[in-house]
N, C-alpha and C positions, 0 to 999 in steps of 0.2 A: 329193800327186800321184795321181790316178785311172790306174789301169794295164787296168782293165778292159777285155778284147779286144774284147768283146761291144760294150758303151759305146763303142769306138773306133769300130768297124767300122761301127755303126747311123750316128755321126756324118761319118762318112765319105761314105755312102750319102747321108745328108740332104745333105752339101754339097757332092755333085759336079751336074753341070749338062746332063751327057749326055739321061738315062733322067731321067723325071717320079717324082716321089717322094710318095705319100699316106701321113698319119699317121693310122691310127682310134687314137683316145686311150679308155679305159675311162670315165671317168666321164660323169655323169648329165648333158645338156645338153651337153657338148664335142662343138664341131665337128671335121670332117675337117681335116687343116690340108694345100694338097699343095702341093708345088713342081712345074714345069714348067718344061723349057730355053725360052727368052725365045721369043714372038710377038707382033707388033700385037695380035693376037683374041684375047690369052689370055683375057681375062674376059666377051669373050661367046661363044668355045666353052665354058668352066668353064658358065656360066648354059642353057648348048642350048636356049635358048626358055622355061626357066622363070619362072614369077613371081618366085620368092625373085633375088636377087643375088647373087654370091661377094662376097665381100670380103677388099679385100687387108689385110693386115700388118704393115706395115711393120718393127716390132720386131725379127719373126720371117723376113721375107722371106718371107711365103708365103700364099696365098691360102688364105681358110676358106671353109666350105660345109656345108650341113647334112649330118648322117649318114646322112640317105635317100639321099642320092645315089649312097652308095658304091657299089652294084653295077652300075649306068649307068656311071658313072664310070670303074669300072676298065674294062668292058666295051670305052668309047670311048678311053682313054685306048691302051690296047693295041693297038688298030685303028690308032690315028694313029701312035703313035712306035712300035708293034712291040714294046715293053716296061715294063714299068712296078715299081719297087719298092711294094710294100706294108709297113709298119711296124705291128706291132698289140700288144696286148696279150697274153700268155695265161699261162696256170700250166701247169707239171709234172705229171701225175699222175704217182704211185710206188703200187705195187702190191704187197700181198704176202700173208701168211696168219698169221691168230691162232696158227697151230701153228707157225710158223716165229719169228714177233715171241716166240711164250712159251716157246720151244725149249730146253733142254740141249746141249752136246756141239756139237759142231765141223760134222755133215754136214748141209750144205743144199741142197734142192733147188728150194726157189722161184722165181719170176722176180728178186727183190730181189738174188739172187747171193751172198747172206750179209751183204746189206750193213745189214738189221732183224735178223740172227739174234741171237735171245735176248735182245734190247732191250727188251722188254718193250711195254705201246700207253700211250705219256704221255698219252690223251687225244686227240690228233691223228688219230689214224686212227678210222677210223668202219669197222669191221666189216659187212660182207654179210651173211656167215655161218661158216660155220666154217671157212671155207675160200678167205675170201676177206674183205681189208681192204684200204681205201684212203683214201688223202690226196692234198691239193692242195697245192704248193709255193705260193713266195713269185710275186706278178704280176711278168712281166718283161715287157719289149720283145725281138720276134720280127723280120726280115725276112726277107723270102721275094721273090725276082724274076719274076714272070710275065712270059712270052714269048707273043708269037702262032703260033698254031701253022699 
């Protein structure tokens, strides 16, 4: 049983029916995938006069559409219903410093909060300089609710 908050919440968001919901997915080729609360014109507002076509889903219940659209998209999508979730990709950066990762003794002052002190760089972190190292966590799924303003 997945107990994941994160994982509930994003699926929650995908399957309420209110607010229009767009997926950008990371990989190379993956279309947008978005849901919108039901209308006759769903698919030739989705299309706004372009050549390409949306296409529906059915699997997934949700209309696909290339990833150029995205910023039209939300643009429009905001305008009409007033709000719209967005679902995307992204990593953590975590920040911290060679003198801190190769530290002694107990006092830290970095932004990390103690939480590299004296752990030493497994490799993972990629040093700036000597005063400055970073890494990228693991890709997650992110939502965010844009509203019109």
């Amino acid at each position: 049983m997945n107990t994941d908050p994160n994982e509930a919440t994003l699926r929650a968001v995908w399957n309420q029916t209110r607010i229009p919901v767009v997926l950008r997915r990371g990989g190379k080729g993956q279309r947008l995938r978005i849901r919108l609360p039901f209308a006759q014109d769903n698919r030739r507002w989705l299309q706004a006069g372009k050549r390409m076509a949306a296409t529906w889903v059915p699997v997934h219940t949700c209309w696909e559409v290339p990833k150029a659209w995205f910023n039209e998209f939300v643009e429009r999508a905001v305008l009409r219903y007033g709000a719209l979730y967005v679902i995307q990709p992204y990593r953590e950066q975590e920040k911290c410093a060679p003198a801190c990762l190769n530290a002694t003794g107990h006092e830290c002052q970095c932004s990390c909060m103690g939480a590299n002190h004296g752990a030493g760089n497994d490799g993972s972190w990629f040093e700036v300089s000597e005063t400055f190292a970073t890494r990228w966590g693991e890709q997650q799924l992110a939502c965010r609710l844009m509203v019109r303003k």
